[in-house]
Backbone as a printed PyTorch tensor [residue, N CA C, xyz], in Angstrom:
tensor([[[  0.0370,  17.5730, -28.7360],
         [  0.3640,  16.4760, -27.8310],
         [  1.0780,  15.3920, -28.6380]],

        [[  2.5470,  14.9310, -27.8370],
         [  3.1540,  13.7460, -29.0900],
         [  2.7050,  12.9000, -28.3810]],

        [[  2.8460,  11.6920, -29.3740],
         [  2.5140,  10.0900, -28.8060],
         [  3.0720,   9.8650, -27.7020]],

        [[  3.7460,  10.2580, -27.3230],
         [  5.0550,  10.0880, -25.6050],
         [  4.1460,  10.4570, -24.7350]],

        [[  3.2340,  11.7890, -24.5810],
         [  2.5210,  11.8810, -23.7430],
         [  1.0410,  11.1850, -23.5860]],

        [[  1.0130,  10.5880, -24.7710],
         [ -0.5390,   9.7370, -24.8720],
         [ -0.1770,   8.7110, -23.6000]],

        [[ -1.4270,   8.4050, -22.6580],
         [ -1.3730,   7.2350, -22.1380],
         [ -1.7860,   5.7700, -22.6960]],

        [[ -1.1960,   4.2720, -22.0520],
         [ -1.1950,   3.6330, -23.0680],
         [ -2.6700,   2.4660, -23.0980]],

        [[ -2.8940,   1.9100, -23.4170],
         [ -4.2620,   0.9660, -23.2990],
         [ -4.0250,   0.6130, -21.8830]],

        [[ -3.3060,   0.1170, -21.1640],
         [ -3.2050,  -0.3880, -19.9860],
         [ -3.5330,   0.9450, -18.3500]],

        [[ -2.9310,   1.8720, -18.9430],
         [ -2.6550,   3.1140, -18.3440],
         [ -4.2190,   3.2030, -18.3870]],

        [[ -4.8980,   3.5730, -19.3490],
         [ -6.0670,   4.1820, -19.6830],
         [ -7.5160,   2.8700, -19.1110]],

        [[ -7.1840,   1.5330, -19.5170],
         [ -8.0170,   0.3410, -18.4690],
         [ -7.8610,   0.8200, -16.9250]],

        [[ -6.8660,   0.6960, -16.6180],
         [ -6.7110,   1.1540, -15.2450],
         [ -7.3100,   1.9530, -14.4230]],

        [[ -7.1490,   3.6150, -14.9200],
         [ -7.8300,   4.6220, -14.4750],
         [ -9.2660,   4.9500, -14.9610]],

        [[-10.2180,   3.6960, -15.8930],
         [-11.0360,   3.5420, -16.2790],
         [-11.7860,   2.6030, -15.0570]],

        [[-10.9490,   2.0440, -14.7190],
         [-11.0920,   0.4420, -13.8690],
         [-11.1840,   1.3150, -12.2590]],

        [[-10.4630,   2.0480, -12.0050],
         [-10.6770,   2.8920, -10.6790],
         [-12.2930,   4.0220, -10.6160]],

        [[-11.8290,   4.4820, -11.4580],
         [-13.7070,   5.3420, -11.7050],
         [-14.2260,   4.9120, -11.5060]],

        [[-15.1170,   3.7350, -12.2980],
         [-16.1070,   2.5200, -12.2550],
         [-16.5000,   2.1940, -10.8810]],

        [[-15.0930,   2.4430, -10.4250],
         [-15.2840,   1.5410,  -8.7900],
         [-15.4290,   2.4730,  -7.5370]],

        [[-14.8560,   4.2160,  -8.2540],
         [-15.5980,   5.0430,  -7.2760],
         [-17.4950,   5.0530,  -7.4940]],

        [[-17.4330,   5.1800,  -9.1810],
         [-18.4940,   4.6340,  -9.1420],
         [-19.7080,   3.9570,  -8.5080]],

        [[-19.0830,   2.7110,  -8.3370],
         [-19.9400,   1.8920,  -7.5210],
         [-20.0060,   2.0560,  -6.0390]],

        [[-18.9320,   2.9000,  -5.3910],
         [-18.8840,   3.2860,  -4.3560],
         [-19.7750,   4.4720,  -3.6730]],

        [[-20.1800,   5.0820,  -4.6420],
         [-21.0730,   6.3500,  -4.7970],
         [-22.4240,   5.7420,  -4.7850]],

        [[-22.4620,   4.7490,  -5.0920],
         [-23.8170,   4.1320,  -5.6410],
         [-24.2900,   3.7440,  -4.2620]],

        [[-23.7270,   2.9090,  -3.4690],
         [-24.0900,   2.0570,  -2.6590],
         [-23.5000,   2.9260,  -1.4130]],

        [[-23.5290,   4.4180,  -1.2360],
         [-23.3460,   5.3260,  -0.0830],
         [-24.5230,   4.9640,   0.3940]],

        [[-24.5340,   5.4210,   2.0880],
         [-25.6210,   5.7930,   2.9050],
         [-26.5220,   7.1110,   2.3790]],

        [[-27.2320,   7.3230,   2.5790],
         [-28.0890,   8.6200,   2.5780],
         [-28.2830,   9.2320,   4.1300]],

        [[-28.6610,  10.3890,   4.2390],
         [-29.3870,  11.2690,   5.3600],
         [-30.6820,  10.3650,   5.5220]],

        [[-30.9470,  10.8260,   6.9060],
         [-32.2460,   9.6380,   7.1000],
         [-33.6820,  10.8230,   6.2530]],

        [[-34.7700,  10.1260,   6.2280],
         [-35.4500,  10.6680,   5.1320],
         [-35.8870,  10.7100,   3.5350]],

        [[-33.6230,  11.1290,   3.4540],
         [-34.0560,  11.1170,   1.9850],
         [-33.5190,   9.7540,   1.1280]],

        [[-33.8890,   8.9530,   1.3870],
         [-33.1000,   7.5300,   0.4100],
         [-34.0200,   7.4170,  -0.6440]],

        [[-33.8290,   6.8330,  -1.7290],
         [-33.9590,   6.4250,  -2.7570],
         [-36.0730,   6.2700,  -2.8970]],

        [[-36.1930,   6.6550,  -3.9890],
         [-37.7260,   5.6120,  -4.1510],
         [-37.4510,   4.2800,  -4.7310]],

        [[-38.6700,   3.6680,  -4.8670],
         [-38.3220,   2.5950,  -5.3710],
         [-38.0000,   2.6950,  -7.0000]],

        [[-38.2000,   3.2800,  -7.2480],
         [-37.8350,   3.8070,  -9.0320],
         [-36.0680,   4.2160,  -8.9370]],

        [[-35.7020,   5.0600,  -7.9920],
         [-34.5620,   5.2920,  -7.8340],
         [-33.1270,   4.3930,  -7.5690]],

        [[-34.3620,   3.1340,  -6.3410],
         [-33.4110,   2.4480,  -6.2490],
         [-33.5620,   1.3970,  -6.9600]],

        [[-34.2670,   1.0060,  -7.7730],
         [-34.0330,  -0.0240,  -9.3010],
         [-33.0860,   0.8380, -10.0040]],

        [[-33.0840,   1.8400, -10.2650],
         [-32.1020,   2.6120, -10.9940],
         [-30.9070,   2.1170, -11.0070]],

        [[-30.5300,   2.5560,  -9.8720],
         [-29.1980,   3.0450,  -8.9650],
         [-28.9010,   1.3450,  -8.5450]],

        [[-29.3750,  -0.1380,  -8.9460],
         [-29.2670,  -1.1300,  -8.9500],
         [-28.6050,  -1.5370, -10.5960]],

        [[-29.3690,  -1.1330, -11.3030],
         [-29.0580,  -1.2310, -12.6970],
         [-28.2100,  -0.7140, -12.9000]],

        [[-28.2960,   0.5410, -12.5350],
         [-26.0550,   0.9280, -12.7590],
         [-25.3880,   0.2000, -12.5590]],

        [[-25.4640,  -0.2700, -10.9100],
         [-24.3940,  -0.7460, -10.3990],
         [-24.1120,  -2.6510, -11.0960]],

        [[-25.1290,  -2.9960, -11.3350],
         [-25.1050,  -4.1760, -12.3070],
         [-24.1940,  -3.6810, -13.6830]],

        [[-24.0180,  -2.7840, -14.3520],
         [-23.5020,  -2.1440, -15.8960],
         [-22.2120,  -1.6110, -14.9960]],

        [[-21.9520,  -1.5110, -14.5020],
         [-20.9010,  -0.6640, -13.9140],
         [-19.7170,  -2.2280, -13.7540]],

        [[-20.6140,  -3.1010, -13.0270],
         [-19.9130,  -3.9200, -12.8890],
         [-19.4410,  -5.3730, -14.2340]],

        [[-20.0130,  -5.1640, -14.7920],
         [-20.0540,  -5.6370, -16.2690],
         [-19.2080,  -5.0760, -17.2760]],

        [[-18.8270,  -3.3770, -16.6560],
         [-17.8690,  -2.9170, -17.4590],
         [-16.6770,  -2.9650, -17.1210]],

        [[-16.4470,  -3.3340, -15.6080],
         [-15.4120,  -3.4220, -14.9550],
         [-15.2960,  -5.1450, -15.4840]],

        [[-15.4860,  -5.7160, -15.8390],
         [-15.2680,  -7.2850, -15.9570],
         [-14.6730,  -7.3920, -17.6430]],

        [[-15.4640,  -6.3570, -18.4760],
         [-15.1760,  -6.1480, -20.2360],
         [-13.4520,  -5.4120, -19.6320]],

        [[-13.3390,  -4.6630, -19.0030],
         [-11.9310,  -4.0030, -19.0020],
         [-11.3590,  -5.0090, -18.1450]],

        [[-11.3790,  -6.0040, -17.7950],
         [-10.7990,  -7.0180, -16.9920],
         [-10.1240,  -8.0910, -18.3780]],

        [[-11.5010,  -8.7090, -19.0130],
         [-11.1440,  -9.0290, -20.1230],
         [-10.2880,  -8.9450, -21.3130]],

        [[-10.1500,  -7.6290, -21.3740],
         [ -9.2280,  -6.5390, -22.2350],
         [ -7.9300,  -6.9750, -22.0100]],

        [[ -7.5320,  -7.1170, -20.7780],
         [ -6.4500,  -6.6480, -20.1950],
         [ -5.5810,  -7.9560, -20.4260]],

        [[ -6.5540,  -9.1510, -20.5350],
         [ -5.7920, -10.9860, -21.0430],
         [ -5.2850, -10.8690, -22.1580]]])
C-alpha cells in the first residue's frame, strides 16, 4: 500500500466520528417488549454511551 492510498488524519477523524455515532445510535435503540436491558445492563449501555460521547468530543478537539 503507497502513502497515496493511506487515508489522511481528517479522512480517518471523520469515519471514526460517524461509527461512534452509529454507535450511540445502537445504544439508545428500542428493544422487543420483554427483553430490555437489566439494570446492570442498562448502567452499562449508559456508560458507553457517556465514553462514546467523550470520544466523539477528543476527535472534535483533534480536528482545531
Amino acid at each position: 500500500m503507497s502513502e497515496q492510498d493511506l487515508p489522511t488524519f481528517e479522512q480517518m477523524r471523520r469515519n471514526a466520528h460517524r461509527l461512534l455515532g452509529d454507535a450511540q445510535d445502537e445504544l439508545r435503540s428500542d428493544w422487543a417488549s420483554g427483553t430490555g436491558p437489566t439494570d446492570a445492563q442498562a448502567d452499562a449501555a449508559a456508560e458507553a454511551r457517556k465514553y462514546i460521547a467523550k470520544a466523539k468530543a477528543a476527535l472534535d478537539r483533534a480536528a482545531r
